[in-house]
C-alpha positions as CSV (number, residue, x, y, z in Angstrom):
1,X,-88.0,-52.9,29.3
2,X,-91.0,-55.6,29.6
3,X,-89.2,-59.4,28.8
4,X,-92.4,-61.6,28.4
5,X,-90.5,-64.5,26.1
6,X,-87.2,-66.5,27.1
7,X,-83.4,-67.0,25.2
8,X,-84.3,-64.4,22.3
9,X,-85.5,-61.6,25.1
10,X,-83.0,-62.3,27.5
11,X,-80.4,-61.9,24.7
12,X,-81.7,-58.6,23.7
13,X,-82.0,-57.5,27.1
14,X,-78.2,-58.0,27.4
15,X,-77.8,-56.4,24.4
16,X,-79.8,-53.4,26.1
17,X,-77.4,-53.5,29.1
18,X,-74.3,-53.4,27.4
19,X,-75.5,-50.1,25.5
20,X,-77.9,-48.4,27.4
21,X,-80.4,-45.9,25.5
22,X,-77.9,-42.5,26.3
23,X,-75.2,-44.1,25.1
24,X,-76.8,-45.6,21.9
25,X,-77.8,-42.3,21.0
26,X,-74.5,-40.4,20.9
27,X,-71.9,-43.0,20.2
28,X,-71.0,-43.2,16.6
29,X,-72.1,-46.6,14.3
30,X,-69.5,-49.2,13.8
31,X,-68.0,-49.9,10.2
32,X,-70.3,-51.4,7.9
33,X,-67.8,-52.7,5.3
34,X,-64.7,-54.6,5.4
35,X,-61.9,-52.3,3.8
36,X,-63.9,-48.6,5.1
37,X,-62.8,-48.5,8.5
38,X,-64.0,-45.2,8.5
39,X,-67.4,-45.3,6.8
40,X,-66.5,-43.1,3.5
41,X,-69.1,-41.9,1.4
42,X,-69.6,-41.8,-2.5
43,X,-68.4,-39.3,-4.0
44,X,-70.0,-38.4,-7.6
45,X,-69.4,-40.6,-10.6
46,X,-71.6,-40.7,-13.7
47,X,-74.5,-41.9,-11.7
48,X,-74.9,-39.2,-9.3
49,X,-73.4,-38.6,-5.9
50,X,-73.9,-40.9,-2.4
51,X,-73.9,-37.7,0.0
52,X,-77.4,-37.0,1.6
53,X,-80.0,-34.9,-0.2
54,X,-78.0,-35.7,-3.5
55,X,-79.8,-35.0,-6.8
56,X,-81.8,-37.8,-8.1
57,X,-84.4,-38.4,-10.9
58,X,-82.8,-35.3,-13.0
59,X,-83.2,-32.6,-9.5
60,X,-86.9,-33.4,-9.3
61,X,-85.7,-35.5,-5.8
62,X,-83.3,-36.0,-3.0
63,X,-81.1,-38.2,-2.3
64,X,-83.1,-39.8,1.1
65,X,-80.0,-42.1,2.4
66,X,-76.2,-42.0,2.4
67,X,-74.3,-44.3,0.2
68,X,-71.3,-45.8,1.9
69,X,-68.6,-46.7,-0.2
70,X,-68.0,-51.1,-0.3
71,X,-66.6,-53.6,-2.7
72,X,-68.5,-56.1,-4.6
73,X,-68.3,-59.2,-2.5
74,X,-67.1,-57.7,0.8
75,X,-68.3,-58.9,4.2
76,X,-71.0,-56.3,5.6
77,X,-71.1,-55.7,9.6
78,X,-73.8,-54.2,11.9
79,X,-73.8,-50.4,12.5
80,X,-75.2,-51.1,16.2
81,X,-76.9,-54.0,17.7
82,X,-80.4,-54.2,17.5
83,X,-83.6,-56.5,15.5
84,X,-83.4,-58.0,11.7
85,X,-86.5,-57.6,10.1
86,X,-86.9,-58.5,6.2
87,X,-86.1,-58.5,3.1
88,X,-86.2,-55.4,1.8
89,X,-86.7,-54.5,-2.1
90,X,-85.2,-51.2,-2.9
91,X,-85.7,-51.8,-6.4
92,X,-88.3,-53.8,-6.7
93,X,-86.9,-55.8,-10.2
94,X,-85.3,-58.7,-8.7
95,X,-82.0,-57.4,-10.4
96,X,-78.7,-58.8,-8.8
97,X,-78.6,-55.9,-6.0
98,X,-82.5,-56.1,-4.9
99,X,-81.9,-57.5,-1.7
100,X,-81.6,-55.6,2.0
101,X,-82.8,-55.9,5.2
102,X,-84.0,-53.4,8.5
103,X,-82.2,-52.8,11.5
104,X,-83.8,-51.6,14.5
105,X,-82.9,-51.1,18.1
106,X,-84.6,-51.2,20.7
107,X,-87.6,-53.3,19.7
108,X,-90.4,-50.1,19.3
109,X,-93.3,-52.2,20.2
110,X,-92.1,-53.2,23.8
111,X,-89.9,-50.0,24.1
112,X,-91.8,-46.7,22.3
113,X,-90.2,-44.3,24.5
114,X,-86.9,-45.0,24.2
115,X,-84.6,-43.2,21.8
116,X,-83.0,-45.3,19.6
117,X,-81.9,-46.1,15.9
118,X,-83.7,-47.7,13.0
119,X,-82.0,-47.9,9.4
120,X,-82.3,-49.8,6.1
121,X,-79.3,-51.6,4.9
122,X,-79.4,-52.2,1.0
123,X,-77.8,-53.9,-2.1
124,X,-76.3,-56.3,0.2
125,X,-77.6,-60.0,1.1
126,X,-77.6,-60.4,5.1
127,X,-76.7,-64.2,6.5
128,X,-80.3,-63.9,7.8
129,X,-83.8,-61.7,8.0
130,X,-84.9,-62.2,11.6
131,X,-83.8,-61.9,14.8
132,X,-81.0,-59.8,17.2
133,X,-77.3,-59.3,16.0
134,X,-74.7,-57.5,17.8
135,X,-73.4,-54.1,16.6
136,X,-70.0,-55.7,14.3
137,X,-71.3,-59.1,13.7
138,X,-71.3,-59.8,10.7
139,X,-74.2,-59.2,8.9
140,X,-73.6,-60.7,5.2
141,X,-72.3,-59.5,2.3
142,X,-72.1,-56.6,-0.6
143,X,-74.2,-57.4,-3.9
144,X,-72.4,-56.7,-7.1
145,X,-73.4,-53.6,-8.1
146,X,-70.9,-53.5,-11.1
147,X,-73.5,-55.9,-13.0
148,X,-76.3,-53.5,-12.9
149,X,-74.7,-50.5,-13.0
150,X,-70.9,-50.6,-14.9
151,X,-68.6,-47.9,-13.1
152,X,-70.5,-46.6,-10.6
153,X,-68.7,-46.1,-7.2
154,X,-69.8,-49.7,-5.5
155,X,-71.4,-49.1,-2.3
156,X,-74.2,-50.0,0.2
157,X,-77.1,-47.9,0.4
158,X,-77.9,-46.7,4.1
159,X,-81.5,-45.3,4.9
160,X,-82.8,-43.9,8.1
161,X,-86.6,-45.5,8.2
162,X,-87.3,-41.5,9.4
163,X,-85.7,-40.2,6.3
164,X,-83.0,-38.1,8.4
165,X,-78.9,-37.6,7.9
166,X,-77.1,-40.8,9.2
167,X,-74.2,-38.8,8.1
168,X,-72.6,-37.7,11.9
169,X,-73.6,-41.6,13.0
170,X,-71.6,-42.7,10.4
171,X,-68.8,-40.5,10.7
172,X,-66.3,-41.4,13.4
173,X,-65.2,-38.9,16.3
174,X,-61.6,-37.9,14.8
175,X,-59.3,-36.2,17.8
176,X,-57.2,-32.5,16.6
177,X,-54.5,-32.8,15.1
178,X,-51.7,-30.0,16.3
179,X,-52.5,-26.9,14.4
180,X,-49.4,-27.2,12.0
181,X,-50.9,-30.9,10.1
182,X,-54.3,-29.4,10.0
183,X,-52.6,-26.6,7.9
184,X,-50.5,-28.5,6.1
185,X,-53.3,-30.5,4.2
186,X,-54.7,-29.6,1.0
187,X,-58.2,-27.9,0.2
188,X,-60.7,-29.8,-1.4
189,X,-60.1,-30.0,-4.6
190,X,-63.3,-30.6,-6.6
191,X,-67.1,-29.7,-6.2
192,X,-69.0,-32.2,-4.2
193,X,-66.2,-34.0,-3.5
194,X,-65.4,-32.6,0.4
195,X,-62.9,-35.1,1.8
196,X,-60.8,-35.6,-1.8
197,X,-62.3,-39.5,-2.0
198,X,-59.9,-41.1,-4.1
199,X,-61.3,-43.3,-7.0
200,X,-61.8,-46.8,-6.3
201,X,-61.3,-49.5,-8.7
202,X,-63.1,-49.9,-11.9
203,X,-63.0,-51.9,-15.5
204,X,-60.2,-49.2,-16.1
205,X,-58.3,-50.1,-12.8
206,X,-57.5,-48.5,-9.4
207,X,-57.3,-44.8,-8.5
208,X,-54.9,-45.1,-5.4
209,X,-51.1,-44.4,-5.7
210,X,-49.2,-47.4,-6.8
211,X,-52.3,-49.3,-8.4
212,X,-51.0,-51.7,-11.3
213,X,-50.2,-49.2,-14.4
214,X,-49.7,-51.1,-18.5
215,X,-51.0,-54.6,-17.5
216,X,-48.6,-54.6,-13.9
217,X,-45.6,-53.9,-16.0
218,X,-46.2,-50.0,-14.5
219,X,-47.1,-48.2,-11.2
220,X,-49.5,-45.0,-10.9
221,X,-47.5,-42.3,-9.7
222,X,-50.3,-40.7,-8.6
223,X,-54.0,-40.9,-6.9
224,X,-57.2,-40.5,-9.2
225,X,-59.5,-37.8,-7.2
226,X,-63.2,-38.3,-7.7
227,X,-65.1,-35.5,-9.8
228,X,-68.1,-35.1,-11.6
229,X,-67.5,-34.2,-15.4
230,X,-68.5,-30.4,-15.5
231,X,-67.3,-29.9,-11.8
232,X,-65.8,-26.9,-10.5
233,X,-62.6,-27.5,-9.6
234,X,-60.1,-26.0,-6.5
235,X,-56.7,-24.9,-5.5
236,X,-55.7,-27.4,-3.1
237,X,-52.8,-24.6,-1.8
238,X,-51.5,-21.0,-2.8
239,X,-48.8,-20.9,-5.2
240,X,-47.9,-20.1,-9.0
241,X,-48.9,-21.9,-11.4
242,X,-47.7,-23.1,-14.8
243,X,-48.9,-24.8,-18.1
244,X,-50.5,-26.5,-19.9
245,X,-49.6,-29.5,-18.5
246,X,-50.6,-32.6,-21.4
247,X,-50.9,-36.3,-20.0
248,X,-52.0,-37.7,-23.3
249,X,-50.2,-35.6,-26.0
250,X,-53.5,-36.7,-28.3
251,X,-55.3,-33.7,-28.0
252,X,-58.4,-35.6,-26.4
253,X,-61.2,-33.9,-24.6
254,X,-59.4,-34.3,-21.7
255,X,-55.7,-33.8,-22.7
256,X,-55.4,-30.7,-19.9
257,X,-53.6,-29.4,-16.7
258,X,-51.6,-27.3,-15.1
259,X,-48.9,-27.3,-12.3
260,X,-48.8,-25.6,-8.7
261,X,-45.3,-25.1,-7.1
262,X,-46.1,-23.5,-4.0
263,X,-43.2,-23.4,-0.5
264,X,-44.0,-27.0,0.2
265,X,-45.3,-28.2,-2.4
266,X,-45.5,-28.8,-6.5
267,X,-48.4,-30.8,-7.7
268,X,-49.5,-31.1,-11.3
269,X,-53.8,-31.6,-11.6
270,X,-54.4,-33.4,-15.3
271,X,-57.6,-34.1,-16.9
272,X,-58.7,-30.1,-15.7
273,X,-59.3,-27.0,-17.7
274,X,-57.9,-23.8,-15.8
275,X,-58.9,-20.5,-15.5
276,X,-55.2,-19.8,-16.5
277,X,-52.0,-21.1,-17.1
278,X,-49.6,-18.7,-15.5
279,X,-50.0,-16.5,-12.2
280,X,-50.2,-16.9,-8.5
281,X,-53.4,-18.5,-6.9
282,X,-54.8,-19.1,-3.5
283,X,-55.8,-22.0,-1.7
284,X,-59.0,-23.1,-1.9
285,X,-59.9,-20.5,-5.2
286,X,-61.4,-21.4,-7.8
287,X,-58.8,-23.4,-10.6
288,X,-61.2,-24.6,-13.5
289,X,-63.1,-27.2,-14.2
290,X,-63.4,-30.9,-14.8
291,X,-63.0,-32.0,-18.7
292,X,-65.6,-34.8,-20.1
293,X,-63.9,-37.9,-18.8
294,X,-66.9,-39.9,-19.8
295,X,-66.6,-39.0,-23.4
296,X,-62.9,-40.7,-23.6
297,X,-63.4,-43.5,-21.1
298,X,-66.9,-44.4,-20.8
299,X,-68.0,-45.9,-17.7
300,X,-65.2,-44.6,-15.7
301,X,-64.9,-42.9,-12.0
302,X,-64.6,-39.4,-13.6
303,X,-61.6,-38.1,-11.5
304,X,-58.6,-34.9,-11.1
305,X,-55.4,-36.5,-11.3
306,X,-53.2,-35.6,-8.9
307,X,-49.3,-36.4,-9.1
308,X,-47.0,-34.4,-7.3
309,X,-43.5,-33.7,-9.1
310,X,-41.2,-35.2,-7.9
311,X,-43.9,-38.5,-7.8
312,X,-44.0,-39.1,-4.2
313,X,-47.1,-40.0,-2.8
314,X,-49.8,-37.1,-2.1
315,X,-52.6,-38.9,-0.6
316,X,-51.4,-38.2,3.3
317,X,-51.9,-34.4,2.1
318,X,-55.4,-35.0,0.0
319,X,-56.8,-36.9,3.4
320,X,-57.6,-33.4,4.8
321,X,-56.8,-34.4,8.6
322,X,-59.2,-37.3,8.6
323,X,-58.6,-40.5,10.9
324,X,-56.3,-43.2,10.2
């Protein structure tokens, strides 16, 4: 690694030491957002979805990045340490998120050979455009993305400069868990929705279990899953079902569900047309769909639902196994 300058070299040189080209390549990326410790994706809202080779401008592209779930305002971190170079303009409007910034390591001038990572960082404002930062140092903070686009699942924008899947550098190593938990957690439970991501907050309020409910004089007794409005939705275990379920008892478009009592478990899934009321089903077959959400509650994280009967929390079962 030729070092032909002084303190900024040396520094990077250090930073070459301490995470040697082998060990840069297979180790995962740190968090990139205070509050998603574990790097979690979009899911779909109204917008579109954050996964990689997503949908975008009406299915005549792909999606080229991974968009990693953060709040408006929340500190932003470095993946891996490496070079700053910028700004970068995603958008190319000077709206409120048009602000980013490259991250590169090692230096591909001095160091060609070397395997390494390069990635572009956007819809956040970094503390600075030049110069090395160590991988979790902070590196500045999310733009608000609720003032350009109302609803949308807020979240930082995360581009390979070789146009590949981040994805499994983003995705921490998560050990087995004994055979028995792994069973015990539910299916997926909507289309493009994998890992059950649980609605964030929006001008509506908060999707996770316990989120204020009747301005705070009320609790949610459930946890809002994200789905598109259209979506196919799934079984999240075997057992019989029962309905209709009504949450609204308006007759809206989305006034629908039904209940799963299965050995373990009894669950009711609202805002969801089924295939049928009554029967038994299977986990992981196919349930319904997901009712136009947007059509009541414009602007909203379209979501399932999800309350179990007797109201305890469910979200331990939704997480599918992932790390804590």
């Amino acid at each position: 690694f030729p070092c032909f300058s002084s303190l900024p070299c040396a520094v990077f040189t250090e930073q070459l030491d301490a995470h040697p080209p082998h060990q840069q390549q297979h180790r995962h990326w740190a968090p990139i957002c205070s509050g998603n410790p574990t790097n979690r994706i979009r899911g779909c809202d109204r917008y579109g979805c954050g996964n990689f080779g997503a949908d975008r401008h009406s299915g005549k592209g792909k999606h080229a990045g991974v968009d990693v779930i953060c709040s408006d305002g929340a500190t932003v971190y470095a993946p891996f340490s490496g070079q700053l170079s910028g700004p970068i303009r995603f958008f190319h409007n000077g709206n409120a998120i048009d602000d980013g910034m490259q991250l590169v390591f090692p230096d591909p001038v001095s160091s060609p050979s070397l395997p390494g990572y390069c990635v572009k960082l956007v819809c956040i404002h970094p503390i600075r455009y030049h110069g090395q930062i160590r991988r979790g140092q902070r590196l500045g903070k999310m733009l608000p993305m609720q003032k350009v686009f109302p609803g949308i699942i807020s979240h930082i924008h995360v581009e390979n400069c070789d146009h590949s899947d981040p994805t499994h550098l983003l995705t921490p190593d998560v050990p087995p868990l004994p055979q028995r938990a792994q069973d015990g957690r539910w299916a997926a439970v909507c289309a493009g929705n994998p890992t059950n991501e649980i609605r964030g907050c929006d001008k509506y309020g908060c999707g996770y279990y316990g989120a204020p409910r009747r301005d705070g004089k009320g609790k949610h007794r459930a946890v809002d899953v994200i789905c598109a409005d259209g979506a196919t939705v799934y079984a999240p275990f075997s057992g019989q079902l029962s309905g209709p379920v009504k949450f609204f008892h308006n007759g809206n478009a989305i006034d629908d569900g039904v209940q799963i009592r299965g050995p373990e478990f009894c669950v009711k899934l609202l805002c969801i047309h089924p295939i049928r009321y009554s029967g038994q089903i299977s986990k992981g077959q196919v349930l319904g769909r997901m009712l136009p959400m947007q059509r009541v509650f414009p602007g909203i994280t379209s979501h399932i639902h999800v309350e179990n009967c007797d109201h305890s929390d469910p979200t331990s079962n939704l997480e599918r196994g992932k790390g804590q």
